[in-house]
GULO-944548 format. One line per field, with one value per atom (N, C-alpha, C, O, CB): residue number from 1; atom name; x, y, z. Coordinates in pm, 1 decimal. Glycine has a CB too. Layout:
residues N
resi = [NUM,...]
name = [CA,...]
px = [X,...]
py = [Y,...]
pz = [Z,...]
//
This chain:
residues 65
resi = [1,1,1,1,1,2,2,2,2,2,3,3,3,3,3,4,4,4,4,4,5,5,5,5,5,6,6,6,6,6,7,7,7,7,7,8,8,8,8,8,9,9,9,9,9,10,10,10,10,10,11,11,11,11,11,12,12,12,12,12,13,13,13,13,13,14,14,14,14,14,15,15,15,15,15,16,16,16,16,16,17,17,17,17,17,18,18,18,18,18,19,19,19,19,19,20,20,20,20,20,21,21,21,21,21,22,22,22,22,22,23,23,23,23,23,24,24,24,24,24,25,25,25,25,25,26,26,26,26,26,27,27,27,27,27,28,28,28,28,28,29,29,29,29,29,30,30,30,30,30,31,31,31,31,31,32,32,32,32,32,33,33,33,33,33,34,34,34,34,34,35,35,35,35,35,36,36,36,36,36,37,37,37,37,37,38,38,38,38,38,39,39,39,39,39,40,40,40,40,40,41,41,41,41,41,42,42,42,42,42,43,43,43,43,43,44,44,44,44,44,45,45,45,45,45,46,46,46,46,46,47,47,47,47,47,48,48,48,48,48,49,49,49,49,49,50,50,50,50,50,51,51,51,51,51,52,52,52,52,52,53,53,53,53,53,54,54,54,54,54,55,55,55,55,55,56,56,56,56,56,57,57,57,57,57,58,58,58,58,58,59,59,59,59,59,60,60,60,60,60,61,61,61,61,61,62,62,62,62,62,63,63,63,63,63,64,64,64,64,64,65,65,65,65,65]
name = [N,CA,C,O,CB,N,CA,C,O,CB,N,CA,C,O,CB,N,CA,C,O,CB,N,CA,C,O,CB,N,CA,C,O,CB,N,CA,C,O,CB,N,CA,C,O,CB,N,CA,C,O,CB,N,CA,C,O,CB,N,CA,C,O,CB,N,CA,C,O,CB,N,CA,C,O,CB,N,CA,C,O,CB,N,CA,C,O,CB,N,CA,C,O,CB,N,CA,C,O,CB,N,CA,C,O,CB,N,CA,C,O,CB,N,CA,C,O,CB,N,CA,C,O,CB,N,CA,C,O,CB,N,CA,C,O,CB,N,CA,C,O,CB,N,CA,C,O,CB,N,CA,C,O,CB,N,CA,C,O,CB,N,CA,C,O,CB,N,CA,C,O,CB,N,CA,C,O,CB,N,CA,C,O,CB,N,CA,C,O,CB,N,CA,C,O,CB,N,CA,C,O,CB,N,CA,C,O,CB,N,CA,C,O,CB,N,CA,C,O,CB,N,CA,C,O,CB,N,CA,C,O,CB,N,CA,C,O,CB,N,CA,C,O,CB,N,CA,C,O,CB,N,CA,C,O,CB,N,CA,C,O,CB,N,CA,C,O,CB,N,CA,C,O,CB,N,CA,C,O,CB,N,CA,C,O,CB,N,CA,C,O,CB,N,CA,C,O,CB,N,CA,C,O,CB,N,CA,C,O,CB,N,CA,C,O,CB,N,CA,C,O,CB,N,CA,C,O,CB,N,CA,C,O,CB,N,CA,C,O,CB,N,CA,C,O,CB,N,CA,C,O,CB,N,CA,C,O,CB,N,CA,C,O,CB,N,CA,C,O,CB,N,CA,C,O,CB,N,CA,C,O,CB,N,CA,C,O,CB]
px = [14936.0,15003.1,14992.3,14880.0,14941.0,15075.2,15103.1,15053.1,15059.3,15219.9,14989.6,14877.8,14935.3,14868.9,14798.5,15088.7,15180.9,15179.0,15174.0,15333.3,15183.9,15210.0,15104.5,15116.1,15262.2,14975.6,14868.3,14833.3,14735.7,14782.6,14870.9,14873.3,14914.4,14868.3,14929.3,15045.7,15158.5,15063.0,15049.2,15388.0,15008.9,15006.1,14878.3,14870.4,15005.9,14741.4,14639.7,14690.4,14651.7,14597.9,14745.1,14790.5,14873.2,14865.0,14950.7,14927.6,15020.0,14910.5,14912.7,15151.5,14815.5,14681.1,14588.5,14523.0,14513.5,14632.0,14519.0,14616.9,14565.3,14443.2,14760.3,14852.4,14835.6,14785.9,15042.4,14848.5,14816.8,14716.5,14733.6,14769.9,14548.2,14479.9,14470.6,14437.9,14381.2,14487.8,14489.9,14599.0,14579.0,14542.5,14672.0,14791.8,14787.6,14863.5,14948.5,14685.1,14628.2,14503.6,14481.5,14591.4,14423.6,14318.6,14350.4,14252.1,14231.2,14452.6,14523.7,14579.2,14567.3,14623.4,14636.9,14714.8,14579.5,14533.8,14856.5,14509.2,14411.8,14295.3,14243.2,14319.5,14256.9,14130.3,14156.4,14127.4,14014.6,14226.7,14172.5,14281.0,14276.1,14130.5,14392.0,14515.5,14456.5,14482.4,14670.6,14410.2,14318.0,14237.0,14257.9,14232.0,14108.1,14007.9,14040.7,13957.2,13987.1,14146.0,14185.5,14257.7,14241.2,14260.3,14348.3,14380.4,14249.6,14218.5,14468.1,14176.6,14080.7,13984.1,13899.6,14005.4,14002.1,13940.7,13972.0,13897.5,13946.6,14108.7,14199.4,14255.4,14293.2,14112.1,14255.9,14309.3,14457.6,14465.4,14198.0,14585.3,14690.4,14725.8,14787.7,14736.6,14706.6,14669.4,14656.2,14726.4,14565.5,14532.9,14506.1,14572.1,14575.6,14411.7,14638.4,14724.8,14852.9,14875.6,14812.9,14907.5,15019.9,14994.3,15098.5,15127.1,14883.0,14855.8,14818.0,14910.5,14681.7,14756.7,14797.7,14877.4,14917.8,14782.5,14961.8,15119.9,15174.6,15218.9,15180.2,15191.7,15256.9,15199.3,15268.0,15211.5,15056.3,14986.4,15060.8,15132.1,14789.3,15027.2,15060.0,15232.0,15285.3,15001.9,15303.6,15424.7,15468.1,15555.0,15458.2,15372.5,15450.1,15382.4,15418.6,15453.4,15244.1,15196.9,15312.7,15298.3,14999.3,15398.2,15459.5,15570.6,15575.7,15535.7,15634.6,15684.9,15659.1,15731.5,15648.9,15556.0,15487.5,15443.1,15383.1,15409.3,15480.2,15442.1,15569.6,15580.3,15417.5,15682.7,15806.0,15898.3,16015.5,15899.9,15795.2,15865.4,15774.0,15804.9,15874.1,15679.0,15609.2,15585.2,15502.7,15468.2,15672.3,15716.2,15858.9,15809.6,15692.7,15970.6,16083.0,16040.3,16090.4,16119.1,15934.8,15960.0,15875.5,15895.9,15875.6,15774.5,15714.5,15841.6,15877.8,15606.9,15926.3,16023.2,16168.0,16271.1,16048.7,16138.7,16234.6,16140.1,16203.7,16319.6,15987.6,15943.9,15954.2,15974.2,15851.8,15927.1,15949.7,16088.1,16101.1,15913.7,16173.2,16301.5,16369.2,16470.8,16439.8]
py = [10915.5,11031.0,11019.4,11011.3,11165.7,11018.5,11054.3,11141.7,11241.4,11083.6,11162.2,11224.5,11371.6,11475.3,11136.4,11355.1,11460.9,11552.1,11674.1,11399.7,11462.2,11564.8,11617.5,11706.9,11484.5,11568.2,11604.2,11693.1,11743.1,11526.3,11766.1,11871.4,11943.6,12055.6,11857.8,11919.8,12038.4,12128.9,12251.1,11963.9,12027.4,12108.9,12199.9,12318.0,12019.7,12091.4,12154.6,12324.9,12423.2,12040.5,12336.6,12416.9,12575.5,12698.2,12280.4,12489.6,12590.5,12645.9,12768.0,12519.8,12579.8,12605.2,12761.2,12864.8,12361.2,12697.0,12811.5,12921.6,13031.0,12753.7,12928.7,13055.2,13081.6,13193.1,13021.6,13047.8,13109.6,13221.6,13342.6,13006.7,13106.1,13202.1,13290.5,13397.0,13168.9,13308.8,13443.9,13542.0,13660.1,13418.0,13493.9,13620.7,13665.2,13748.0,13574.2,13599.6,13676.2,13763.2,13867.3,13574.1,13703.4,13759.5,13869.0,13943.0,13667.9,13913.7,14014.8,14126.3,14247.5,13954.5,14071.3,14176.4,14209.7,14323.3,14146.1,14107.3,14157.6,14258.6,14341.5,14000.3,14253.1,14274.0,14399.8,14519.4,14113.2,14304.7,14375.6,14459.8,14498.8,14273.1,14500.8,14589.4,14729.3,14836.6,14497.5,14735.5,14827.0,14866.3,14972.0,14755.6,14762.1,14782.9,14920.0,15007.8,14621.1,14911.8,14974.6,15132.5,15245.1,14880.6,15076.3,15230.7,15304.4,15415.8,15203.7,15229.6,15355.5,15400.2,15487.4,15351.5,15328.7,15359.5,15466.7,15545.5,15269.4,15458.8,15604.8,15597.3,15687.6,15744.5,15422.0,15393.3,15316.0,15195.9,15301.1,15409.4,15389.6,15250.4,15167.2,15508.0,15223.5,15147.3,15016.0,14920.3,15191.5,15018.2,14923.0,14821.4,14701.1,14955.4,14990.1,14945.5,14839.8,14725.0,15127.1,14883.6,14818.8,14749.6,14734.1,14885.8,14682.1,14547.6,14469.1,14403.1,14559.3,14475.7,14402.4,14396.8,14326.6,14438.3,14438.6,14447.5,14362.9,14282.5,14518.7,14358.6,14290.6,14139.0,14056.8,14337.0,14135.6,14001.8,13953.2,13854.7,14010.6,14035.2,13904.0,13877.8,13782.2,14008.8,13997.0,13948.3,13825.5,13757.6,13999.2,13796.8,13679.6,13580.1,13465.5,13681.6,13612.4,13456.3,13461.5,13366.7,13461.0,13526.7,13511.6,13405.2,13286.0,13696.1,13441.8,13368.5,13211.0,13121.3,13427.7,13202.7,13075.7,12989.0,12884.0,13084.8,13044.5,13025.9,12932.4,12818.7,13165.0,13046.3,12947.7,12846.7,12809.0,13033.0,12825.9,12712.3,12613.9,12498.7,12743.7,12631.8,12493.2,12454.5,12366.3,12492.8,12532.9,12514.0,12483.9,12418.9,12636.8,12482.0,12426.1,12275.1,12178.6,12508.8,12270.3,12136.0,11994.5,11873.3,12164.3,12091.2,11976.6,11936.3,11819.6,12062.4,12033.5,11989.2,11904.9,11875.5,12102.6,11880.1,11801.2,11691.5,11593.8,11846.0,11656.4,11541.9,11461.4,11339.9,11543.9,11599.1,11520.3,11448.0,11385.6,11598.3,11464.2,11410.5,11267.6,11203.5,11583.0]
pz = [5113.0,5171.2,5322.9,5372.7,5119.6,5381.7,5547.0,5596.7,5524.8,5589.4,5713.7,5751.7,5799.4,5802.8,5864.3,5839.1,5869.3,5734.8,5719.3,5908.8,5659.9,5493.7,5441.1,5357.3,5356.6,5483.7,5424.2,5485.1,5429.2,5405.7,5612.1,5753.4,5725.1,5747.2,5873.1,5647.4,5661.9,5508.3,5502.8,5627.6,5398.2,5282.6,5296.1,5262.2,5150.4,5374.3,5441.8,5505.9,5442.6,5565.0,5585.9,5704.8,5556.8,5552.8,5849.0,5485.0,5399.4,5318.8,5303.6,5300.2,5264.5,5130.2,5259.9,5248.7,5092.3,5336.9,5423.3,5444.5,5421.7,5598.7,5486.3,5498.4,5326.4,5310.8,5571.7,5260.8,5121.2,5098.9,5083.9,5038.4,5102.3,5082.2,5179.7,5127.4,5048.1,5350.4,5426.9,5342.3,5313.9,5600.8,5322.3,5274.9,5141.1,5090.7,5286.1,5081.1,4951.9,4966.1,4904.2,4844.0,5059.3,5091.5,5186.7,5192.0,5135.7,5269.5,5309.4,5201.8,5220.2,5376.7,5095.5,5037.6,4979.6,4992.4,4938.2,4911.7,4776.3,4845.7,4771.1,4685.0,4976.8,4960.4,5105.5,5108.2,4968.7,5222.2,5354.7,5397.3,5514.0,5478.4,5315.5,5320.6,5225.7,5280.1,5243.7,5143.2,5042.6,5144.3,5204.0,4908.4,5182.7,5271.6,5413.0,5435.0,5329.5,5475.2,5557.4,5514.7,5561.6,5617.3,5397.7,5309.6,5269.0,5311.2,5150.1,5182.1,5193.7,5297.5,5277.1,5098.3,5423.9,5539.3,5619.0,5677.4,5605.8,5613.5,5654.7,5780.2,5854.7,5662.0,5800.1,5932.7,5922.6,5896.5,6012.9,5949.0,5954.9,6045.6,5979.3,5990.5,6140.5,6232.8,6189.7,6222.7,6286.0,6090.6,6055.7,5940.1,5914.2,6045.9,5870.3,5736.1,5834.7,5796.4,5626.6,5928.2,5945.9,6043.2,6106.8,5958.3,6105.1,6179.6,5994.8,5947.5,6339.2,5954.2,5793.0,5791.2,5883.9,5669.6,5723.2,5720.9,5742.2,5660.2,5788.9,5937.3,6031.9,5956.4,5895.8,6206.9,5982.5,5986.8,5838.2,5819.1,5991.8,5763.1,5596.0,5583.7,5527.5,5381.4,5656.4,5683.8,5710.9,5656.3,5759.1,5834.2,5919.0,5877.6,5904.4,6080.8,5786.4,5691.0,5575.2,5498.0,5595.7,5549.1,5401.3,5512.9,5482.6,5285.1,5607.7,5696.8,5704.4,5661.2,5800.6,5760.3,5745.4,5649.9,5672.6,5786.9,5514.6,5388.4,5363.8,5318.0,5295.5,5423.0,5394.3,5493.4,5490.8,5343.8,5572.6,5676.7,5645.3,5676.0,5853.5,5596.5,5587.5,5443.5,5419.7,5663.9,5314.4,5195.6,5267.6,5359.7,5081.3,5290.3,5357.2,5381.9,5324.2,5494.6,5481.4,5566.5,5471.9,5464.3,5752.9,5410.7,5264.1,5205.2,5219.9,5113.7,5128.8,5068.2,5142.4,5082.0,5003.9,5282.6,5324.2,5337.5,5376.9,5445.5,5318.8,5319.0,5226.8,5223.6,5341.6,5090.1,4979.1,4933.9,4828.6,4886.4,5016.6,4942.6,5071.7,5045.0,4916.4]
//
């Protein structure tokens, strides 16, 4: 495997688990905290990992082919 490809899937395995570990644990964490604030800097944040989830699922799949 090419060290580019092994980066890109590295780099994607880690936007995964943050944006699970966002929805599952530290988006709750803040709702029952009672900090609005906090709910939607989560939000924002796992947003733009779901983002990143799919540009670097895009660009694997233009390696793979």
């Amino acid at each position: 495997m090419k060290n580019a490809n092994y980066n890109l899937i590295k780099v994607l395995l880690s936007e995964l688990d943050d944006a699970w570990r966002i929805h599952k644990h530290y988006q709750g964490d803040a709702k029952e905290f009672g900090c609005k604030d906090c709910e939607d800097i989560l939000k924002q944040i796992h947003d733009d990992t779901e983002k990143h989830v799919n540009m670097l699922r895009d660009e694997i799949a233009k390696h793979a082919n």
